[in-house]
N, C-alpha and C positions, 0 to 999 in steps of 0.2 A: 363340176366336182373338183377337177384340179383346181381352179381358179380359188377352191375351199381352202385347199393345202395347202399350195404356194402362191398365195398374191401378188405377195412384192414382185414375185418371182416371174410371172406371167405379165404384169403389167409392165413390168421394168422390158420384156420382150416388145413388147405393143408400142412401146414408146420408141424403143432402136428401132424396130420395123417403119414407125413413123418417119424417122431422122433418116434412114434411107432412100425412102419413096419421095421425100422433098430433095434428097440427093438427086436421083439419079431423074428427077422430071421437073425439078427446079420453077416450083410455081413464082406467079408474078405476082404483084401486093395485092391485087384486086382478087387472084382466088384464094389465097390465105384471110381478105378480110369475108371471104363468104364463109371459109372454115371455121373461122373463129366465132361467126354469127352462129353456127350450128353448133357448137363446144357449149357456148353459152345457155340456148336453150335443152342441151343436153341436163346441164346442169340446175337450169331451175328444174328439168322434168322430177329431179330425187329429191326436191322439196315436196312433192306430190305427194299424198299419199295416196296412191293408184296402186290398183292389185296388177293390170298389167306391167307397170313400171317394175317393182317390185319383181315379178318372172324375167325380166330380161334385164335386170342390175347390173349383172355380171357381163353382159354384152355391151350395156353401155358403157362401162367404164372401160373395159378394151377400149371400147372407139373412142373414149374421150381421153387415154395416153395416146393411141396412134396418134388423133389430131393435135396432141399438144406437143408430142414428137416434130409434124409437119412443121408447128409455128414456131416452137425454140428453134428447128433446125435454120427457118428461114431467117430470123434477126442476127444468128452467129455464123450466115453463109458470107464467104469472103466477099467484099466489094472489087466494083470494079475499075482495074491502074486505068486513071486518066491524066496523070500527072505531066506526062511526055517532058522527063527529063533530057538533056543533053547526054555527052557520052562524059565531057569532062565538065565536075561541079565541084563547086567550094561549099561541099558540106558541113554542118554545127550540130553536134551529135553529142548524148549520153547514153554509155550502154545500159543495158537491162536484163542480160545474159549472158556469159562465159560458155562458148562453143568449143564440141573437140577440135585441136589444132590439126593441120595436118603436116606434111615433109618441108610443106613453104611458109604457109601461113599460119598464124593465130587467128579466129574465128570469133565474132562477137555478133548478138543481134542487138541492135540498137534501135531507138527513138532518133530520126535523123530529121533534120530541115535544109532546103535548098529554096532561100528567101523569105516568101509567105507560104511555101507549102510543106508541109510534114507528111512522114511517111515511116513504116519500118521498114528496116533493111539489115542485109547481114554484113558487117564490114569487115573487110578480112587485110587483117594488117602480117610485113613480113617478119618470120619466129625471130629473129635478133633484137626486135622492136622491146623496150620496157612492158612490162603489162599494164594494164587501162585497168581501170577501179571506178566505181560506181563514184565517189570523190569528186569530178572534174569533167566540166564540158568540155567538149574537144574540137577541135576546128581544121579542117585540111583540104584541099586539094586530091580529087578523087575520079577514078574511074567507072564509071556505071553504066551497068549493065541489066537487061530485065532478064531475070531468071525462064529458060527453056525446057521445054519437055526433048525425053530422049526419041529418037528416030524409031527405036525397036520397044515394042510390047515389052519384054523381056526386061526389060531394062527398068532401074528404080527411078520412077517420076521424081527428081528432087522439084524441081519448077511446083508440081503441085501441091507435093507437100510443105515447102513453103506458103504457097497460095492460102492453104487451111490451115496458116495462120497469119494472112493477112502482110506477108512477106513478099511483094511483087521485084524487087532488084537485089543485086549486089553489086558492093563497092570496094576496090581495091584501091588502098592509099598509094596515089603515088607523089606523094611530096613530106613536106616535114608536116609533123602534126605537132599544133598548137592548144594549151589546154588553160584551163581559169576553174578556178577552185569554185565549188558549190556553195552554195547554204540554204536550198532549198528541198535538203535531203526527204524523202516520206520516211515509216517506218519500215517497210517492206526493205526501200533499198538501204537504211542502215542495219538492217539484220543483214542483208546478201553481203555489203562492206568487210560487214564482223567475220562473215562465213570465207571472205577473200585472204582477210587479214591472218588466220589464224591454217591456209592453205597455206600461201605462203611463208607463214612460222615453221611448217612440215616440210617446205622445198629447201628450210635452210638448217633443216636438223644434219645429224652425220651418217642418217641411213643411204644406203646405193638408192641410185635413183629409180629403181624398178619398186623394190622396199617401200619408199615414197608413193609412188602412182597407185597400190597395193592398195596400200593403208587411205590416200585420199578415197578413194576408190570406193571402200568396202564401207567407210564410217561418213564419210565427206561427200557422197554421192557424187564424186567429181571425179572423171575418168576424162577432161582435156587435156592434160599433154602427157598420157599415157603411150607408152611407144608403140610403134606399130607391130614389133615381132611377138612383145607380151600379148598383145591384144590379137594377135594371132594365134597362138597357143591357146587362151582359152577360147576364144572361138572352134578352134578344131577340138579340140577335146570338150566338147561343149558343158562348158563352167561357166560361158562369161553371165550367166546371171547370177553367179556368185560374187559379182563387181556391181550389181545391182542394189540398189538397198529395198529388198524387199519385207512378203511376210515375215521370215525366219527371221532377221534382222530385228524389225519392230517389234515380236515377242519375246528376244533373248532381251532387248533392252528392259521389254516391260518388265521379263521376270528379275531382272537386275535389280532395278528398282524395289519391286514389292518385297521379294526375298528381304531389301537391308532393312526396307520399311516395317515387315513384320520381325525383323531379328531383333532391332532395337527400339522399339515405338512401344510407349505403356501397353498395358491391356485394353485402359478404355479407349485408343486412338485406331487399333486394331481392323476395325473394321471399315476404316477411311483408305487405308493401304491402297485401297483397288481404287479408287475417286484419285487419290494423289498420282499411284505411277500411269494411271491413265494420261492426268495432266500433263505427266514428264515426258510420256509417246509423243504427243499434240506439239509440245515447244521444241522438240526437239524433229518433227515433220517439218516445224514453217523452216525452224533455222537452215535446215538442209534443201530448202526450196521445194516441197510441196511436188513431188515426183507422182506419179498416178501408183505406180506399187505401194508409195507410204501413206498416198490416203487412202487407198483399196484399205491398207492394213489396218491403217489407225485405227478407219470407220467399224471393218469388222471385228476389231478386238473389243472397240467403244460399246457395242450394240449387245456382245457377247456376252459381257460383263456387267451391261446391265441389266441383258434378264438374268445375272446370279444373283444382283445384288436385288433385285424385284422377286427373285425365288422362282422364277419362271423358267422352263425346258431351253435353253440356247438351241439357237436353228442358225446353223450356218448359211443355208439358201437364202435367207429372210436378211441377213446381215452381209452377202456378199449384194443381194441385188437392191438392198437401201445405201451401200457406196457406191456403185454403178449410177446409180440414180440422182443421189447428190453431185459427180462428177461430171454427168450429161445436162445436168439444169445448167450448173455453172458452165461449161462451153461443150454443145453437142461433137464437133470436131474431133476430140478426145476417142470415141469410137474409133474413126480410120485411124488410130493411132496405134501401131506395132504391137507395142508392148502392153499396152491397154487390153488389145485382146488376149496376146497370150499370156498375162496375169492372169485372167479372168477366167479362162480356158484352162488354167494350170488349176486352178482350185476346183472349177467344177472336176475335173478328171482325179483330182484325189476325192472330192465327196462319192462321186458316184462309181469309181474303178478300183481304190482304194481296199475294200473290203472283199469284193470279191476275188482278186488277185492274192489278197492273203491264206483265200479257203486252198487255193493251190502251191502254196508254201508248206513243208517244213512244220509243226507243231511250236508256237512258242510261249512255252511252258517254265519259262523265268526270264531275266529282267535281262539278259543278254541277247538272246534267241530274239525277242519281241524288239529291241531296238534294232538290231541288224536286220530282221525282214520286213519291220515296219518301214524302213528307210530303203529296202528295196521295192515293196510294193510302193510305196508314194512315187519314188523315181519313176518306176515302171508306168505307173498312172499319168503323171503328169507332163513324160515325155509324149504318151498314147494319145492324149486328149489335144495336143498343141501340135504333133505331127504333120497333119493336114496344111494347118496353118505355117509351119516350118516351111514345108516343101511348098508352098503357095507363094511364098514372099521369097525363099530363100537358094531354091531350086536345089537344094542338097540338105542332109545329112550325117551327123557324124556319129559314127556306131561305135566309137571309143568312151562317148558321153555316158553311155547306158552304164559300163563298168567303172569311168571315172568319178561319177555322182555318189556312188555306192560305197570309195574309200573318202571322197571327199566328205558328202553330206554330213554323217555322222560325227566329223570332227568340226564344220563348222560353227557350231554355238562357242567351242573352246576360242577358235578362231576369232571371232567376232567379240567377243568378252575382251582376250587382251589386245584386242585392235584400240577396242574401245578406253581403255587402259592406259593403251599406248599414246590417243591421241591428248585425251586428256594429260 
């Protein structure tokens, strides 16, 4: 009977369930290829037309996410370092990521090689250093190290979380680095180029440099050489997902879009408005590097919007758990991943907390009332549903967020409008 209601939404459960259970017992190819033998005749069995098959559909298809959970999990499980590097190597590397800096370092993951062997690694060069650009191989004399788990439970596994993504060292330059101009660019890395070049156009405008990391931040998905005491601030007053480019973000843009699209656009184009500023979400997800919040978002605005324009009931459940799903085909990994969950967790907790949190509110009986306690039950929701998970990963709390969200929230669309404004 649930399984009637929400499919996506069930099955998309069966498939996480699956990607866990190859986690945490990590089968070997030979019982993955007996799973896959039984996925298989799962699958011819709904060619059948059997009246038993038929009564237990709905069970098979469970079992046939969970096992296809097991198999994606297994092809996207990290391999394993055999490379046994030296401690000192003359590494030839291009990056492929801009990482937060820290008090010493600037932070890069890169595509590295040390002779015939290739490998990723995070290279961490010192902050006086020029910045590295997608542009240019680069060549140096380096320190490497294989990344270590910490001594105490308690403590955040970076070593692993590296690990799930196939991250086994890091390397601290310690000589000159030498570089040779590319021309072997893809398009991925000329869009991330454009996305560096036009950072850098905002580190050399005349705003203070907090102003800068602000605005990269908010529009740029880019919070690496954000200072440590800002980034303290909104963590304690817990905003820093306001530095996030999430859902709010990707609707205040969409409605940006449609709003000029239908202000100015004949009558007969009119009904395209929703196809075009769709389109504008999408190029504007890849240029900002394709974050798991901005495709949670894109997906479920994409999905939302097409049953308006199909004339069909929008189901947010159905459109949150077909981006989940699209995001775990493409790399199961994404799960263990922070923010991953509490995105995901943050929107169930307004579907389902959202509403009833209102019936104990206040009466709002015109257009002021209803936005000020609509914005306080969402907060209220969304802080409830992701709590758990806070205090899991983060071992604390901050009880200032409750009331800071509340003058924030509601002024964020203005926010982000002439952020948006400004960067352009």
């Amino acid at each position: 009977m649930i399984l009637n209601k929400q499919p996506l939404l069930i099955l998309v459960l069966s498939f996480i369930l699956g990607i866990f259970f190859q986690d945490i017992f990590s089968f070997d190819q030979d019982f993955i290829f007996v799973i896959l033998s039984f996925l298989i005749i799962i699958i011819v069995l709904f060619f059948l037309k059997n009246r038993i098959v038929f009564k237990i559909r709905n069970l098979l298809l469970i079992i046939l996410l969970f096992g296809l959970g097991i198999f994606f999990h297994f092809y996207n499980s990290w391999s394993e370092d055999n490379l046994n590097l030296k401690s000192n190597e003359t590494i030839v590397f291009k990056i492929s990521k801009k990482l937060n800096s820290n008090d010493k370092y600037k932070k890069y993951e890169v595509c590295a090689q040390v002779g015939e062997k290739s490998f990723d690694a995070i290279v961490n060069v010192e902050k006086n250093h020029k910045e590295l650009d997608f542009n240019h191989y680069y060549q140096t004399k380096a320190y490497v190290i294989q990344s270590k788990s910490p001594e105490h439970d308690f403590q955040f596994d970076y070593a692993k979380y590296l690990k799930r993504k196939n991250i086994h060292y890091q390397c601290f330059i310690n000589g000159q680095i030498f570089s040779v101009k590319r021309n072997d660019l893809n398009l991925s890395e000329r869009i991330r180029q454009k996305r560096l070049e036009i950072l850098q156009k905002i580190n050399h405008s005349e705003m203070n440099f907090s102003s800068r990391e602000f605005l990269k931040g908010i529009i740029l998905a880019d919070r690496t050489e954000i200072d440590s005491q800002t980034l303290q601030d909104f963590n304690r007053s817990g905003l820093v997902h306001f530095l996030a480019i999430s859902g709010t973000h990707i609707v205040v843009i969409f409605g940006m879009f449609y709003f000029l699209l239908m202000r100015f656009s004949p009558v007969g184009l009119k009904k395209y408005a929703i196809v075009i500023s769709l389109l504008f979400i999408w190029v504007f997800a890849i240029f900002i590097g394709f974050g798991n919040s901005v495709v949670r978002s894109c997906i479920m605005i994409s999905v939302y919007f097409i049953y308006v324009l199909l004339q069909r009931k929008p189901d947010l459940l159905h459109s949150m758990a077909l981006s989940a799903f699209v995001i775990l085909i493409i790399d199961t990994q994404q799960i263990f991943d922070v923010g991953f969950q509490l995105s995901f967790l943050a929107v169930l907790g307004i579907y389902w907390l959202n509403q009833p949190i209102l019936k104990y509110l206040p009466r709002q009986d015109n257009y002021f009332k209803r936005l000020i306690f609509n914005t306080i039950s969402i907060s209220i929701a969304a802080q409830l549903a992701t709590l758990p998970l806070v205090f899991y990963y983060f071992h604390q709390f901050s009880l200032i967020s409750i009331f800071a969200n509340f003058f924030i929230v509601p002024f964020s669309e203005l926010i982000i409008i002439f952020s948006f404004v400004m960067t352009a």
